[in-house]
N, C-alpha and C positions, 0 to 999 in steps of 0.2 A: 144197218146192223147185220154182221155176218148171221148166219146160222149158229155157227159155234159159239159164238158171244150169245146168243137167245136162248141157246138150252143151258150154258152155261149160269145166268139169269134163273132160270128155273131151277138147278140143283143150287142153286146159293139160299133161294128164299125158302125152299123146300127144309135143305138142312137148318137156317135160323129158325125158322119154326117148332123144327121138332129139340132144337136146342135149350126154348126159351117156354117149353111146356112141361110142365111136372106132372111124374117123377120122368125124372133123365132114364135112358135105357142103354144097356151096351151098346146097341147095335147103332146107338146116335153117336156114339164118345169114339168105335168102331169109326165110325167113318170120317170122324177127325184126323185123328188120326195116319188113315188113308190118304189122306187129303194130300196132293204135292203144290207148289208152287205153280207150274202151268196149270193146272187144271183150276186156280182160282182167278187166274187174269179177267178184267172184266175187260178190257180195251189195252192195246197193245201202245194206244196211243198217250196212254194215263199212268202216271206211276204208280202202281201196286203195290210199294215197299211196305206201305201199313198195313195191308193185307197180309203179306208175306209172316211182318214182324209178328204181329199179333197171334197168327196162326200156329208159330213156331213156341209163342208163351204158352197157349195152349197143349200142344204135343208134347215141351216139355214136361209139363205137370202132370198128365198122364201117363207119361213116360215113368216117373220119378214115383209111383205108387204101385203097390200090387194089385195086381189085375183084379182079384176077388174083393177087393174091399172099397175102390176106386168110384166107382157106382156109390154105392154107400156113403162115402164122404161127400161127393159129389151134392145127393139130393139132403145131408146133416145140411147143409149149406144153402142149397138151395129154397126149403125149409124158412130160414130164416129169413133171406133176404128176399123171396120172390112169392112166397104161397102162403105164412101164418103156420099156426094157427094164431089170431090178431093181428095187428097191422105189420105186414112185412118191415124192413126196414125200407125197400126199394119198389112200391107195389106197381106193378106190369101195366098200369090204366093210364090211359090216355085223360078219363076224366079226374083223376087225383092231380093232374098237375094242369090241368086248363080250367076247373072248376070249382077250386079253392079246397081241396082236399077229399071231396064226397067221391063216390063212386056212382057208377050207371047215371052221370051228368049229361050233359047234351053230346059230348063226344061218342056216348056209347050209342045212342039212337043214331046219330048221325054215319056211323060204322056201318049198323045195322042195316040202316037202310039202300047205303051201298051196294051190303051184301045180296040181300034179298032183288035189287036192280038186277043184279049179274047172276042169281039166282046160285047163291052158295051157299053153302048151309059149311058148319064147323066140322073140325078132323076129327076124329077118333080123342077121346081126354078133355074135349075143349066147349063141349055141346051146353055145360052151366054156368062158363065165366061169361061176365061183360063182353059186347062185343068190343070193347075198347081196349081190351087185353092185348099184349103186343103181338103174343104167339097168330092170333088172328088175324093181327091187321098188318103180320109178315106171311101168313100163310093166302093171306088175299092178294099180295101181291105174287106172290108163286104164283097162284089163280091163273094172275094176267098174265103173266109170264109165259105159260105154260099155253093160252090162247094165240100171243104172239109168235111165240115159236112154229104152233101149226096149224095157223088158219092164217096165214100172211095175208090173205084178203082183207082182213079185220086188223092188221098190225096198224096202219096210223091211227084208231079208233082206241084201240088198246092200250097204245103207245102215252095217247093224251088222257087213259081212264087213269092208267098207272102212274104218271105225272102229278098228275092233281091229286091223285089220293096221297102220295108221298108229300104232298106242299101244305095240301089240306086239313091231312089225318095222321101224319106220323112225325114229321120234321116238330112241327108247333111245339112238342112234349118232347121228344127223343134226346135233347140236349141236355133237358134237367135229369131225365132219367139215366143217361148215361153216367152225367157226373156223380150225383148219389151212388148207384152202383159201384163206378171204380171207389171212392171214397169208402162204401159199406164193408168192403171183402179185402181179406189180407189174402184171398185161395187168387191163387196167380191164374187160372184155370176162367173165372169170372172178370176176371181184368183184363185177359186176352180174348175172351166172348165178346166183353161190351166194345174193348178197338175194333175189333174183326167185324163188330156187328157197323158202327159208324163208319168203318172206312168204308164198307158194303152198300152202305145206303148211300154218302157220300157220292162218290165212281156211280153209281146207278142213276143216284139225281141228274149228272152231269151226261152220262152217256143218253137220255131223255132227251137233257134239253136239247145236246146237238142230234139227234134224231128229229127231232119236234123243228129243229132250226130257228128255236126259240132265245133271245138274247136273254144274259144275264142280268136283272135287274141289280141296281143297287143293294134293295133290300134283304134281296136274296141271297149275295155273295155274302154280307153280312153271318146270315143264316147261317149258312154253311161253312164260314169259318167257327161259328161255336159249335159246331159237330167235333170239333178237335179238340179234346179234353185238353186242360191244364192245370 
């Protein structure tokens, strides 16, 4: 993996995270916005057009609002489908969809204790969710991301933490979650987050496994073709 692909990596999980933490903030929608086409390639050798698309449903719809009110609509919505008050319609937990609907299930200790391995403690907003919360367990993979890019002595070590937390702790749940989501939101803005966020994980899984020089199992390709909403 180049360089530029690693830090790349790192500004991707960096901004999902703060994407998929309440309340949204300008300076997050701000750097959407920002955002161009090369700067989101994740491998030159993989097609990015879902990145691309998604990213541009995105910019459109922030585009298509007034700046002062934008933010505002953004978290009426987010609100509903991701935070409560009562059960979201689309709740952010790993253990709501692996655990028959409760929260703080085994998925979230099993988060947690990853965390605490790699000794990370949560961002700024995020220090009283579940550690099964998605913001967390995309902002752990920043984490790694972020180790890889500058301790390259530790990169195949990192390489296989980050692997298996995405096989382990995120893939398992992120396909149901995604579909609910696109399904919950008519805001184009939340439709282009959740592609933007699956094409992301997707391209990462794959960019792993050929790092890892790890074959495709069957069950796996499986997987990851339900990362493709339909």
């Amino acid at each position: 993996m180049n360089p530029d692909l690693l830090w790349r990596r790192v500004g991707m999980y960096s901004l999902l995270r703060r994407l998929y933490t309440y309340p949204l903030d300008e300076e997050s929608v701000t750097a959407v916005m920002s955002l161009s086409p090369d700067e989101i390639a994740m491998d030159s050798s993989m097609s990015d057009e879902r990145l691309v698309a998604y990213l541009a449903t995105m910019q459109q719809w922030l585009a298509s609002q007034k700046f002062g009110k934008r933010i505002e609509s953004l978290n009426i919505e987010m609100t509903r489908l991701l935070e409560g008050p009562g059960r979201p319609v689309t709740p952010p937990y790993a253990s709501y969809y692996l655990s028959g609907g409760q929260l703080m299930g085994p998925p979230a200790y099993e988060a947690l204790a990853t965390y605490q391995k790699w000794d990370v403690t949560p961002a700024d907003g995020l220090h009283n969710v579940p550690a099964d919360h998605l913001a967390l367990e995309l902002g752990f993979l920043a984490h790694l991301a972020r180790i890889m890019a500058t301790e390259t002595a530790f990169l195949g070590e990192t390489a296989r933490a980050s692997d298996h937390f995405l096989r382990r702790n995120l893939l398992p749940w992120w396909p149901r979650f995604y579909k609910d989501l696109c399904n919950g939101t008519d805001v184009s803005f939340f439709i282009g987050l959740a592609g933007f966020t699956d094409a992301a994980i997707e391209m990462d899984a794959a960019c792993l496994r050929t790092l890892l020089n790890r074959p495709t199992p069957v069950f796996a390709a499986a997987s990851e073709l339900a990362l493709n909403h339909t």
